[in-house]
N, C-alpha and C positions, 0 to 999 in steps of 0.2 A: 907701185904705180900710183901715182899723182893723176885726177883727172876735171878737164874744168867741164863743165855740164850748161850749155847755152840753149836754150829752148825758145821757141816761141817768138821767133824772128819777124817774123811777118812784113821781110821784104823793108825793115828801117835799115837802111845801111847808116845811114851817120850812128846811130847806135849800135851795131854792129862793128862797125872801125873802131868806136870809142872801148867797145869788151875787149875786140883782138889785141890792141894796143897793151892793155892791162893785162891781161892773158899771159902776153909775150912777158912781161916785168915776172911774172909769178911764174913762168918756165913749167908746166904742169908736161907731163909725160903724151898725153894724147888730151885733146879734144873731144866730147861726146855731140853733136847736135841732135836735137831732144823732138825735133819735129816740126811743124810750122814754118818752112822756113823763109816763104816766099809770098802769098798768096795774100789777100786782104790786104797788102802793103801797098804802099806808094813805090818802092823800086825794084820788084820780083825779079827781072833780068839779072840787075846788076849786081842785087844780093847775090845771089846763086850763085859769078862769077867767083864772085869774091868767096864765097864758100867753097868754090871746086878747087881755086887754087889754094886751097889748104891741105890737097896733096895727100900725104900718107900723115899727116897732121891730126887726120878728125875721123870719126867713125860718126854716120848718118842712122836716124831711125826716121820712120814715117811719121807724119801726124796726120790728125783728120783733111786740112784744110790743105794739104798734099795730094790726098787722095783727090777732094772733090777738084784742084786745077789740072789735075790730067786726065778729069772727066770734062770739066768744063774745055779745055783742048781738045780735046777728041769730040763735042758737040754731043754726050751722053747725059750728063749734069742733069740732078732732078731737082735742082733748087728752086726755080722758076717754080717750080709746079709745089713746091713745099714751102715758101714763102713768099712769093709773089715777086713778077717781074719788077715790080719799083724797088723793090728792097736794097738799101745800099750795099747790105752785103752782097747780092747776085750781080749789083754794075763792078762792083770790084772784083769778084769774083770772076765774070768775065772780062773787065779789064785788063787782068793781069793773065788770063790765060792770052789773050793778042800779045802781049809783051814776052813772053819767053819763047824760046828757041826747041825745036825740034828734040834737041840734043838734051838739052835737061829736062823737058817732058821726060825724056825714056828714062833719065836718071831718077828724077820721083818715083815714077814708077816702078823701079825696080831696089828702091829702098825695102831695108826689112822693120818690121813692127815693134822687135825688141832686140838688144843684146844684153850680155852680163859680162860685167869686169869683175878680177880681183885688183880691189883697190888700198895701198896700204893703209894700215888701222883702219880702216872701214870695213873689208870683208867684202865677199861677192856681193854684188849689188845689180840688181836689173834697173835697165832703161829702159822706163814705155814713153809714150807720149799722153793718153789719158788712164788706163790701168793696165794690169797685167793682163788683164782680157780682152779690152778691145780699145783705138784709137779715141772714141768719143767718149767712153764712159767717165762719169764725175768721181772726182775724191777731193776733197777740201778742207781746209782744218774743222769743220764742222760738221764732216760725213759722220754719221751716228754708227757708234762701235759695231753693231752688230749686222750693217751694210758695210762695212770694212770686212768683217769678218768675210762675208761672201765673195768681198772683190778682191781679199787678196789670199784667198785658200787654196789656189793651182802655183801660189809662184813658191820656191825653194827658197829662195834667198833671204835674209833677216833686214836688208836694208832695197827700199823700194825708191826710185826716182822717179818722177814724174812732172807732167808740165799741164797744159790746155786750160785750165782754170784761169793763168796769168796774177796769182796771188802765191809769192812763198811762205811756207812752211815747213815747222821741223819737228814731225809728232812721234810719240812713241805709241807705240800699241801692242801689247801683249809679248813684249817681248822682241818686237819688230818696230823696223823706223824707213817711215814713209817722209819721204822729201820733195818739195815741190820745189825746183830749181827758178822759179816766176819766169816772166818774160822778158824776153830782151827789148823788143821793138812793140811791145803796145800792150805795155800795164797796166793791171787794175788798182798800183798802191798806193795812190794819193799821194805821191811824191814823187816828185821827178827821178830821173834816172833811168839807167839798163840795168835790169837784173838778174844776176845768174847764181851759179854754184862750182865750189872749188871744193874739190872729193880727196882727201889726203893730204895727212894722215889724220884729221879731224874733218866737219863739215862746217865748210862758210856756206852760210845765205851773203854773199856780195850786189854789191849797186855801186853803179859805175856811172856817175856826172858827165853830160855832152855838152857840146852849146848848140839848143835847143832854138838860138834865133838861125842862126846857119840850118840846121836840119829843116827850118820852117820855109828860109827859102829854097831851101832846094826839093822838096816835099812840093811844097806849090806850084815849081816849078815842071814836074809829071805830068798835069794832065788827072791824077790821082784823081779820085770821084770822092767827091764830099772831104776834103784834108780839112777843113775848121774839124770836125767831130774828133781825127785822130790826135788834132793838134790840141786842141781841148784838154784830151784825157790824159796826154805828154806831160803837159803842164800844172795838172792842177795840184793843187795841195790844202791837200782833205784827209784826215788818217781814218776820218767811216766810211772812204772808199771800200777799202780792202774785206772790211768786213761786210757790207754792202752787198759786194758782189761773190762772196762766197754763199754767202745767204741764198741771193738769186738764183747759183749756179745749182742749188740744193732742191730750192723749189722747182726749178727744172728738171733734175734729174724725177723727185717727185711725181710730177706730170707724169715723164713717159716711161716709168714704170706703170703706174697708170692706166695706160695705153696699151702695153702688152699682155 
């Protein structure tokens, strides 16, 4: 089994089109979607359409920001209260819960949080969205060995896929190799592009070229809350992004370890 591994969608469909496209040239056995698929984006409806009709195509996992848009659809959401009503994440967040349909509320919703493939010359391999343990939790190429050790001691499998950080990576660790497939529709790598991962019979980190002035008007064209920010980070080209924000994500997780 061949598998391409697309994560972290967040609702970019012109990037999106642009991976399937490529996807379809490299003929992979199934699809994995890695989590995030809708939410925080400029086009949540249309994305997901275009994900469902993928059929017997793709196998779904959940991601955080999954979760909190069939809270924020249902009017349960505690973002509001945990980052404040201005936050552009909470206008988009509920943005896009007014945008989607009944019908793929319940499909989010009833996503599962991991699967494992045997993938050729790869070996079983699990899909989460942030660790084997939970949706949100951090791993980065910078996660320090011995908070690896704790986050990945319940899982079986020698090869680990993962997304939510939005920065790829391809580490070995004691004998195990965690993968961060990046994101499709809203990276952190200082370089343009979509980015995924092609599982068999070796592992590609792949980035896949859009035309980004098209995606800009049609992104503008939503209604999206705040799109300079996203179009921003589309575009830029910086290679301390990525290291940047791995860092960031470190000292957050920091924090709220912290916390508990």
């Amino acid at each position: 089994m061949r598998v391409a591994a697309l994560y972290d969608i967040h609702g970019n469909l012109p990037a999106l089109e642009a991976v399937l496209r490529e996807v379809e040239r490299k003929a992979p056995d199934l699809i994995v979607v890695g989590g995030d698929l809708a939410s925080l984006g400029p086009m949540p409806r249309e994305t997901l359409d275009c994900l469902l009709g993928l059929e017997g195509r793709a196998r779904f996992i959940r991601g955080n920001t999954d979760r909190e848009l069939v809270e924020s659809y249902d009017g349960t959401s505690m973002l509001r209260e945990t980052v404040g009503e201005d936050n552009v994440w909470v206008r988009r967040s509920e943005w896009a819960a007014r945008e989607i349909t009944g019908a793929q509320r319940d499909f989010l919703a009833a996503l599962p949080e991991t699967i494992v493939l045997d993938i050729e010359g790869v070996g079983p391999t699990l899909f989460c969205h942030g660790s084997p343990r939970n949706d949100e939790e951090i791993i980065t190429r910078l996660t320090p060995d011995q908070k690896l050790d704790e986050v990945l001691a319940a899982a079986a499998e020698t090869v680990i896929v993962c997304g939510h950080t939005h920065v790829q990576f391809d580490r070995v660790h004691r004998g195990r190799r965690v993968v961060n497939a990046g994101s499709v529709g809203m990276h952190r790598e200082g370089r343009p592009g979509a980015y995924w991962l092609l599982l068999g019979p070796s592992v590609e980190l792949r980035r896949t070229l859009y035309d980004l002035e098209d995606a800009a008007k049609r992104i503008r064209a939503t209604g999206y809350p705040d799109p300079d920010e996203l179009l921003e980070r589309l575009t830029a080209e910086d290679p301390s992004i990525a290291e940047k924000a791995s860092a960031l994500f470190e000292r957050s997780a920091e924090q709220e370890a912290g916390r508990e």
